[in-house]
C-alpha positions as CSV (number, residue, x, y, z in Angstrom):
1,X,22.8,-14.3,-12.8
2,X,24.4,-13.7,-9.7
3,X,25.6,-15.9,-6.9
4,X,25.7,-15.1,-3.3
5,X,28.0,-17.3,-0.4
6,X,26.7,-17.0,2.9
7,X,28.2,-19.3,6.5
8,X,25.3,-21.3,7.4
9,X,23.5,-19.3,10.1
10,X,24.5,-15.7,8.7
11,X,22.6,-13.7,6.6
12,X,22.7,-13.5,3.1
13,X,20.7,-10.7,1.3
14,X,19.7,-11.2,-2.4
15,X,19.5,-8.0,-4.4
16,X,17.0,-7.1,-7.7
17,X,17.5,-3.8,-9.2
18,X,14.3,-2.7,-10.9
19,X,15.2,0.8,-12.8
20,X,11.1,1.4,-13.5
21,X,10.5,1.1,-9.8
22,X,6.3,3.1,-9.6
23,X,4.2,3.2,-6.6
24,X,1.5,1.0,-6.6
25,X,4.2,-2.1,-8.6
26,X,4.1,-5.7,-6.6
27,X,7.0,-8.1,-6.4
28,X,6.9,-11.7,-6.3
29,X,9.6,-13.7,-4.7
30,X,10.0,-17.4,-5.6
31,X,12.8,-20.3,-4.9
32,X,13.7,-23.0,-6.8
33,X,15.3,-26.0,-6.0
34,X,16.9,-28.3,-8.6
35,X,14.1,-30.2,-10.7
36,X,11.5,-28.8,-8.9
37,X,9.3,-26.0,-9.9
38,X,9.2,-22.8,-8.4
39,X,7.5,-22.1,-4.8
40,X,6.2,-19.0,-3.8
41,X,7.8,-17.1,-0.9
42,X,5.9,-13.8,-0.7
43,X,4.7,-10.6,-2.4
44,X,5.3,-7.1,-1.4
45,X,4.7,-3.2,-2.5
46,X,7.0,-0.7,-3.8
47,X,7.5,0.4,-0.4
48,X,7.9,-2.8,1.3
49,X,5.8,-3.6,2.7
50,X,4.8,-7.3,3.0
51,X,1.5,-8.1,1.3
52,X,2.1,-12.0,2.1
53,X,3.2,-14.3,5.4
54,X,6.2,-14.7,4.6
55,X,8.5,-17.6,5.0
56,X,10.2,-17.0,8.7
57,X,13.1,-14.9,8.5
58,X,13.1,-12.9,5.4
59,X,13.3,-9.3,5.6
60,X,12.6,-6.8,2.7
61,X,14.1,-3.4,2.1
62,X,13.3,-1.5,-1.0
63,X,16.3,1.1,-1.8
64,X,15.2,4.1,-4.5
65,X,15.6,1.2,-7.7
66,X,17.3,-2.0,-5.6
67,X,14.8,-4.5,-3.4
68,X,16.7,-6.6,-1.1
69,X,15.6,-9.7,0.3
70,X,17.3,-10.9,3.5
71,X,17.5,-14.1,4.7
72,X,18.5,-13.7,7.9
73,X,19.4,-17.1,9.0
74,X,21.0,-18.9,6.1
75,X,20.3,-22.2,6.0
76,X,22.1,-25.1,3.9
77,X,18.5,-26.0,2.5
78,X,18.2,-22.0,1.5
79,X,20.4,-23.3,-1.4
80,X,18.6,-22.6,-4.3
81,X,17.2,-20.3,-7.3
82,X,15.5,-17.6,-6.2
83,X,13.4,-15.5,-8.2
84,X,11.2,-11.8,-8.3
85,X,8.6,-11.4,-10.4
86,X,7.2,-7.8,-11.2
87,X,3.4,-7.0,-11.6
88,X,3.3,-3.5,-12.6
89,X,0.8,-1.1,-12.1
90,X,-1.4,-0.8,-15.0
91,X,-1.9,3.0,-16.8
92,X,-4.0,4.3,-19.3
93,X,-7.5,4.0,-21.3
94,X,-9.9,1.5,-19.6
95,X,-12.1,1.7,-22.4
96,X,-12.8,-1.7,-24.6
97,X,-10.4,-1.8,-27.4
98,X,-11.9,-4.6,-29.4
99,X,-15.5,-5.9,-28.5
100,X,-16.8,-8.6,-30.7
101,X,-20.4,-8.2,-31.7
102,X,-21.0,-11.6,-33.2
């Protein structure tokens, strides 16, 4: 777990190093606020791209195995959790393993 300090109205960037990092991978950012459960912020590709409408001024930059996520106008309410969620990309067989026939 790691905590970044930012002067309300800087940016703070939140780094995720992901060391299996394969084209076609989505990530899933999330924020949490005490006692609350999580809320979805966006999703993007391994390149960076945004797949989502992001919330206003967050920024993605994906760096070889680091993604950053910027906020670029830190807020006090920006206090919180924040989260990213792999979906890799799926490889191999596409073939039924198991089929029930009952």
């Amino acid at each position: 777990n790691n905590e970044e300090f930012s002067s309300e109205g800087s940016s703070v960037t939140l780094s995720y190093t992901y060391p299996k990092l394969t084209t076609g991978d989505k990530f899933f950012w999330y924020r949490q606020y005490p006692g609350k459960r999580p809320e979805f912020l966006m999703y993007h590709s391994t390149s960076g791209q945004v797949l989502s409408s992001p919330f206003p001024g967050l920024k993605i930059k994906v760096e070889e195995k680091q993604i950053n996520m910027t906020i670029s106008s830190a807020a006090v309410t920006d206090s919180a959790v924040y989260y990213c969620a792999v979906r890799p990309t799926v490889t191999g067989s596409t073939t039924t393993l198991y089929k029930n026939t009952s």
